[in-house]
C-alpha positions in Angstrom: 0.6 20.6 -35.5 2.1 23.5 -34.6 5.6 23.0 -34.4 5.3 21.3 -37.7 4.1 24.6 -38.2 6.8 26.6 -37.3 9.3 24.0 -38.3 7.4 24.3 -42.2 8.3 28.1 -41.6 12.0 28.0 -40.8 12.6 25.8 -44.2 10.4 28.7 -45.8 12.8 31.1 -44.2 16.1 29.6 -44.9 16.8 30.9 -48.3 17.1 34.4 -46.8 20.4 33.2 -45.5 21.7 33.3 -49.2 23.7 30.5 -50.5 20.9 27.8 -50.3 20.8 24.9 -52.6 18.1 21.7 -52.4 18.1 18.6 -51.9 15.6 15.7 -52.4 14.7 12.6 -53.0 12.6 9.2 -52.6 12.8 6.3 -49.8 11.3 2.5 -49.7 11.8 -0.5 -47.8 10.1 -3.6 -47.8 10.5 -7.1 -46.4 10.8 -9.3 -43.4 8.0 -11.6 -42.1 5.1 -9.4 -41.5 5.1 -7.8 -44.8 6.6 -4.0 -43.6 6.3 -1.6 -46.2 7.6 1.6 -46.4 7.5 4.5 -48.6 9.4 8.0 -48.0 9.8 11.3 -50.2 11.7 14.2 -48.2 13.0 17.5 -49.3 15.4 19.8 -47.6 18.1 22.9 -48.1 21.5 22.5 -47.4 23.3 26.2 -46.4 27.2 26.1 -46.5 28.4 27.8 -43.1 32.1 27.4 -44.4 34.8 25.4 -47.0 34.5 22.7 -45.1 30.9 22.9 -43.2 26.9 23.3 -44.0 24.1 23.0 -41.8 21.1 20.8 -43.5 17.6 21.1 -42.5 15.2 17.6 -44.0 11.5 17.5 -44.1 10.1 14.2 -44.8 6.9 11.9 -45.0 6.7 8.4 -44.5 3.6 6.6 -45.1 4.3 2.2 -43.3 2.6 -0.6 -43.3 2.9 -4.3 -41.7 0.8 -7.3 -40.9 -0.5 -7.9 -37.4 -1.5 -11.1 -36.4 -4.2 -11.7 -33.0 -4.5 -14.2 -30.5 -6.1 -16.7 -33.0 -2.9 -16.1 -35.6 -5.8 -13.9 -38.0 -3.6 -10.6 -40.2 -4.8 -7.2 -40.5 -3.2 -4.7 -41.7 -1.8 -1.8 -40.3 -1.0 1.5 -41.8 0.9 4.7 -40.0 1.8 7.7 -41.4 4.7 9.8 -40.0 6.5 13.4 -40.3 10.0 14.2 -39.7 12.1 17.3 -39.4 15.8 17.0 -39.4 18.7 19.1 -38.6 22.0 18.1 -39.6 25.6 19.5 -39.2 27.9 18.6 -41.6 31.4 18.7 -41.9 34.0 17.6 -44.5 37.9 18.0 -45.3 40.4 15.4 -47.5 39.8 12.2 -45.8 37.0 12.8 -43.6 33.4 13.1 -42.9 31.6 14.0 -39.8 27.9 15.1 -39.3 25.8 15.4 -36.4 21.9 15.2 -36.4 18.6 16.0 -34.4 15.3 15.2 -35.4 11.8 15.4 -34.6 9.1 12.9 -35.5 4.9 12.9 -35.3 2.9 10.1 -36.4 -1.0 8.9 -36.8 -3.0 7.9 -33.5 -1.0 10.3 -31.2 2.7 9.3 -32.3 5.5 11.6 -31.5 9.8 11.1 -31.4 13.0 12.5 -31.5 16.2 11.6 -31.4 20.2 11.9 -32.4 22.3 10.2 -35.1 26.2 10.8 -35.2 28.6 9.3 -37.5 32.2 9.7 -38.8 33.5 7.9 -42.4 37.8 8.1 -42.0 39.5 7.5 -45.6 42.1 4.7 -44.7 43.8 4.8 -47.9 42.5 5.6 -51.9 39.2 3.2 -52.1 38.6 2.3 -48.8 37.3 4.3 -45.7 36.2 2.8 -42.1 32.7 4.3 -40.9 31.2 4.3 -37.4 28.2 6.1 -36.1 25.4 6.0 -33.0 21.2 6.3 -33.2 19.2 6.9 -30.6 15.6 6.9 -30.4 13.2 8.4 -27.7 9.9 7.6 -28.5 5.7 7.9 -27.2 4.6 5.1 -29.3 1.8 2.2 -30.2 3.2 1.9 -34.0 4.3 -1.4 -33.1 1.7 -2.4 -30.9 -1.5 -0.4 -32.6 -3.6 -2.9 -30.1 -2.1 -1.4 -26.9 -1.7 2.0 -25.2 0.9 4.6 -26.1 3.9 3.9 -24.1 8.0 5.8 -23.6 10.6 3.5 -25.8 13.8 4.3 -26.2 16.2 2.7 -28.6 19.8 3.2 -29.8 21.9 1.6 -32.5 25.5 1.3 -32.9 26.9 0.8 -36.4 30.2 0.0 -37.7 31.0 -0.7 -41.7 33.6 0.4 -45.0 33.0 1.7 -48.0 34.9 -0.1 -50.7 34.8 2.0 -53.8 34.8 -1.1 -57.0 34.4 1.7 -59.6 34.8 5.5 -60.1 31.1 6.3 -58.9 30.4 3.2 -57.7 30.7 1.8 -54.1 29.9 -1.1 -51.6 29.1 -0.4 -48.3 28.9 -3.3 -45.6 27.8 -2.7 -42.3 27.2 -4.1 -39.1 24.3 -2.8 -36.3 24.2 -3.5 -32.8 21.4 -2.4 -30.4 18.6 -2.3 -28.0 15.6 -0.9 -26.4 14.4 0.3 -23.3 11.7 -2.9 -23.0 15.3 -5.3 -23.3 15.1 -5.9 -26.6 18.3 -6.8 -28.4 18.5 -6.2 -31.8 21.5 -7.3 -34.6 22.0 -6.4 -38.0 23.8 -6.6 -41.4 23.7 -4.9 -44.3 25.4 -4.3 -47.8 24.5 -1.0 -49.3 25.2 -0.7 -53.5 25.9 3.4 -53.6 26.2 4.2 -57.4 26.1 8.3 -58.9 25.8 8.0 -62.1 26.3 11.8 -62.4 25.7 14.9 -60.0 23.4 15.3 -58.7 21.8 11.8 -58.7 22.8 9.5 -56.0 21.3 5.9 -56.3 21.3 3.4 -52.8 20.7 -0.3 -52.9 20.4 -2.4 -49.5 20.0 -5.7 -48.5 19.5 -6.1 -45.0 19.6 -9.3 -42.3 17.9 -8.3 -38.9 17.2 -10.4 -36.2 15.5 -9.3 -32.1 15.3 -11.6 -29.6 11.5 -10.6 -29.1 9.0 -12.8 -30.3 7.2 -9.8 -32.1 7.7 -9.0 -35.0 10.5 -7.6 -37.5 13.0 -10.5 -38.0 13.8 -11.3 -41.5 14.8 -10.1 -44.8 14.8 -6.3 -46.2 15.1 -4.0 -49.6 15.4 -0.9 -49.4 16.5 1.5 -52.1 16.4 5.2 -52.8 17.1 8.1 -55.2 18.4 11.6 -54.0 19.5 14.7 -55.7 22.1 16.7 -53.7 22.9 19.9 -54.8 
């Protein structure tokens, strides 16, 4: 609790450094075989360090819930909540994007993460760009497993994808995942996001999602997601 604390205080702090616009917006995902539910608003400042660079710092909360079935295939369910502090460098010119993040997670019944994501998006030609990035995941968890003790996982996730712009302000985004975990679970998925801006600020994300593990428990299936953000 406290470093959310202090964390809470340096997004307090921020607009000091002049030049500060917000950014927010609203999360869900649903789907797959257990029912997994998701729900996340997060807020956050973005501070331009230069033309073509800003630093970003992201508070969100994410409330989840999933079916868990015993030994004698009976449900419950299970609900988690979870906090996350983000910082992000970010850095655009004609053609190409870059950011590199950190971030910082705590969670219900002793929970805590954090973890890297890096990506680049490289403009190929007018309407198309190729995108690659890498997650990676260190975390004290029983989310998963609310029946068992709190144990170190660690994940990371390799992406690849385009974005193929159809209209103006409208985009497709397909995308291929590739990963695995610390307790040798593989994991594959592919996705097609529907990006649409109908104006600034307001940017609108669609995504269907096909992900498979070769564990027995629990996430394989069908997902939705979808989310609105304002970025100023």
């Amino acid at each position: 609790m406290k470093r959310v604390s202090a964390l809470l205080l340096l997004l307090a702090a921020l607009p000091l450094c002049g030049g500060v616009y917000p950014q927010f917006g609203v999360e869900t995902f649903l789907g797959g075989a257990y029912d997994l539910f998701s729900l996340a608003p997060w807020g956050g400042v973005r501070v331009p360090l230069a033309a073509t660079s800003s630093l970003i710092v992201k508070f969100r909360l994410q409330s989840v819930a999933f079916d868990v079935e015993d030994d004698e295939g009976l449900r419950s369910r299970q609900k988690s909540s979870l906090s996350m502090v983000t910082g992000v460098y970010y850095f655009q010119k004609p053609g190409l994007d870059m950011y590199a993040a950190l971030f910082q997670m705590f969670g219900s019944s002793g929970y805590n993460a954090s973890g890297a994501d890096v990506g680049l998006s490289y403009r190929l030609f007018r309407g198309l760009a190729a995108e690659t990035g890498l997650y990676l995941l260190n975390e004290r968890s029983n989310l998963w497993y609310p029946n068992e003790a709190l144990r170190r996982i660690s994940t990371y996730v390799w992406h690849v994808g385009a974005k193929i712009a159809i209209l103006p302000r409208l985009e497709i985004n397909p995308q291929l995942h590739v990963g695995g975990n610390s307790e040798s679970v593989g994991l594959f998925a592919c996705a097609a996001n529907l990006n649409y801006s109908p104006r600034d600020p307001i940017y609108i994300t669609l995504t269907y999602t096909r992900y498979s593990e070769n564990d027995e428990y629990r996430f394989s299936g069908n997902y939705f997601s979808g989310g609105i953000s304002f970025y100023f």
